[in-house]
N, C-alpha and C positions, 0 to 999 in steps of 0.2 A: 856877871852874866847869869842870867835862869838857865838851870838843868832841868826845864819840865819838860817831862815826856808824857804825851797825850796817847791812849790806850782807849781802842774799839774794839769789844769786846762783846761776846757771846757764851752765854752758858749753854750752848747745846752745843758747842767748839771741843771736838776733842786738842786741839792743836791750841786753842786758848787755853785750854786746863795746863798743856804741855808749856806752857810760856811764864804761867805765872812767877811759878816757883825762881824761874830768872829774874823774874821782874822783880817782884819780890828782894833777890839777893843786891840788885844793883842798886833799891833803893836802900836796902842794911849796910853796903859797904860803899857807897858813893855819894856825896853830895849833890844828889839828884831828888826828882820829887816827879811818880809817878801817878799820872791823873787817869782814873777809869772812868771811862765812858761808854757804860753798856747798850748793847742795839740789839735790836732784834736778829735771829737766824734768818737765810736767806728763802729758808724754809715757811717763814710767818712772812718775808718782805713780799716775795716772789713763791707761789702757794702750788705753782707747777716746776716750780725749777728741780725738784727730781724726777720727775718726770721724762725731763727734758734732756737731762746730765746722760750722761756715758756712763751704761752700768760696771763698766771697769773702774770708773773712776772709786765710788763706792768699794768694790772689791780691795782695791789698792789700798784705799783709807784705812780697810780692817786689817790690812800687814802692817804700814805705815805707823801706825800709833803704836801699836804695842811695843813695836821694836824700839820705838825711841825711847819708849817711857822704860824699857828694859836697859837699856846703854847709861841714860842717867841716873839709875835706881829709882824712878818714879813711880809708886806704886798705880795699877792702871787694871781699868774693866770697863766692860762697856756700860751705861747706864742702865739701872733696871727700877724703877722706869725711864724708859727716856722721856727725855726732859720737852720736846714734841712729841702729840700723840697725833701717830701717823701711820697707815695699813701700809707694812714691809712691802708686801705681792705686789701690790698696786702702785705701792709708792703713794699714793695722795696724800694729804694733810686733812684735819677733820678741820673743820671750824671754829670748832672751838678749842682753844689751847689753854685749859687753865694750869699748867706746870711754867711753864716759860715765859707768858705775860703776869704770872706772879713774882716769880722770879727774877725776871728785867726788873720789874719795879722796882722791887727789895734791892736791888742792886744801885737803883737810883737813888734810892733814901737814901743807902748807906752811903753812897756819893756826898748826898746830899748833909749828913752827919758827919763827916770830914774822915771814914773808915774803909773804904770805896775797895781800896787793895786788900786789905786784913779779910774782909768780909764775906769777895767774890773770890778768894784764893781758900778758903776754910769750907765754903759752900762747893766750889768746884772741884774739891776733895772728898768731899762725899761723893757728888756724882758720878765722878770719874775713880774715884780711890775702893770702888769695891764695898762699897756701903749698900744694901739692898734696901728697898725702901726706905732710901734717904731722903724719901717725902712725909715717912709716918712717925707718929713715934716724937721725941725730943729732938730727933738729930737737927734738923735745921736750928731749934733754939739753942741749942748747945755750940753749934757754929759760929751762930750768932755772937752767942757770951765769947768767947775764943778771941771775935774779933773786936770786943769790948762794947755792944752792941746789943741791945735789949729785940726781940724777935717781936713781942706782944705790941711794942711801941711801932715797928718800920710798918708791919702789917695794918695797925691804926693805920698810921699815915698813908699807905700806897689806897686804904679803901675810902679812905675821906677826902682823899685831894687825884680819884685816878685821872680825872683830864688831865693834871698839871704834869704830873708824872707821865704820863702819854706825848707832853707838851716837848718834855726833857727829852726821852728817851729822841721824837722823832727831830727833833734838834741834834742829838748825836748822831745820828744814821744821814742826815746832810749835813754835817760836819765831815763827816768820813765820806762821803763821794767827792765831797771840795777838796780835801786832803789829795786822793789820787789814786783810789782803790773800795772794791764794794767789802774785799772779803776782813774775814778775822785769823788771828788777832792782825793789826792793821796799827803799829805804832808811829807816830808821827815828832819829829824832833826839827825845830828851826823850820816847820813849813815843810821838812823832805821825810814823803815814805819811806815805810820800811815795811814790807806783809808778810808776814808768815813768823812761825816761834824759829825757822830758821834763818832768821835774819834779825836776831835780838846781838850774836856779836859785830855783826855789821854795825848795828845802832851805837853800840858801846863804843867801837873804834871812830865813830862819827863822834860822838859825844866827848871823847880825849881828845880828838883832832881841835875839838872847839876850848878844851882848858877843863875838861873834867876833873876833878881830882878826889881821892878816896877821903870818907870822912876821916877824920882825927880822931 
C-alpha cells in the first residue's frame, strides 16, 4: 500500500511553518512519502477576506503561535517582512504581491525538482524562525542549497515558464477544495482530510490504522 500524504500549503501560514517540522519527522521515521502542494494565502485567493474575518480572530492567531512554537521548541517570530504586503489598519491587500507569488512558485519548482518538503520547511524557517530580512542578502540561496537545490536555477525556471507554474499552483488550490477544506496546512491521506498542524497525530493514527510502519 502507498503511504502518500498530499500537503496544501502556504508560506504566509504560520500554523504551515508550525506543521512542517512534523511533517518533516514522519517522513524521516516512517515509510511514508510526503507530497507538497503549495497554494496561494487566502489572502491572494480571496483579497477581502481580512477584511471580513473577526478582528479576534487575528488577535488569537498572535497568542496561538507563539505558544505552540514555545511547547515544541520551535523557534518562532513573526515575519519581517511578511510574506503578503498588506496595510495592517486597513487590512487591505495591495495588488501586487511580489514576496508570495515568488515564493509559491519557488516552491512549485522545488516540487517540481523532486525537493518540495527539504525546500519549503528551510524557507519557512527563515520566515517564521526569526530571520529579518529573509528576503535580502543570501538567505534564501542558502535555504535553497540546504535543501540540495540551486536558487539561481528555480528562479530561472518560475521566470521562464510563469503561466505553467501559475497552471500548477492553481491546480493545487482545486485540488484542495476537492479534498474538503479551503484552509492550510490541509493534509489529505486515502481521500480523507485532515486541516490544521493540529491534526497531524490524527493523520499519523489514521495512517497506522491503515499498516504504516517505521522505516528499517
Amino acid at each position: 500500500m502507498s503511504f502518500d500524504v498530499e500537503v496544501y500549503w502556504s508560506f504566509r501560514s504560520p500554523y504551515s511553518y508550525l506543521a512542517v517540522h512534523r511533517l518533516q519527522e514522519i517522513e524521516r521515521t516512517y515509510d511514508a512519502r510526503v507530497n507538497m502542494r503549495p497554494v496561494y494565502p487566502l489572502a491572494v485567493r480571496q483579497p477581502n477576506f481580512f477584511e471580513q474575518v473577526n478582528p479576534q480572530w487575528i488577535a488569537y492567531l498572535r497568542i496561538d503561535c507563539p505558544r505552540i512554537a514555545q511547547m515544541a521548541g520551535i523557534p518562532f517570530a513573526w515575519p519581517n517582512p511578511d510574506p503578503i504586503v498588506q496595510d495592517m489598519k486597513t487590512r487591505k491587500i495591495a495588488a501586487e504581491q511580489p514576496y508570495i507569488r515568488r515564493l509559491t512558485r519557488l516552491g512549485a519548482a522545488a516540487v517540481e525538482q523532486g525537493r518540495g518538503l527539504p525546500f519549503i520547511a528551510e524557507v519557512s524557517r527563515l520566515i517564521f524562525g526569526g530571520v529579518a530580512g529573509w528576503n535580502e542578502g543570501d538567505h534564501l540561496q542558502r535555504a535553497a542549497e540546504r535543501a540540495g537545490l540551486d536558487l539561481a536555477l528555480l528562479d530561472r525556471l518560475i521566470t521562464e515558464n510563469a503561466d505553467r507554474y501559475e497552471e500548477q499552483i492553481a491546480a493545487n488550490e482545486a485540488a484542495q477544495r476537492a479534498a474538503g477544506h479551503w484552509g492550510v496546512p490541509l493534509m489529505t491521506f486515502n481521500g480523507e482530510p485532515f486541516f490544521g498542524q493540529d491534526r497531524i497525530d490524527l493523520l499519523l493514527w489514521r495512517m497506522q490504522q491503515s499498516g504504516l510502519q517505521r522505516r528499517s
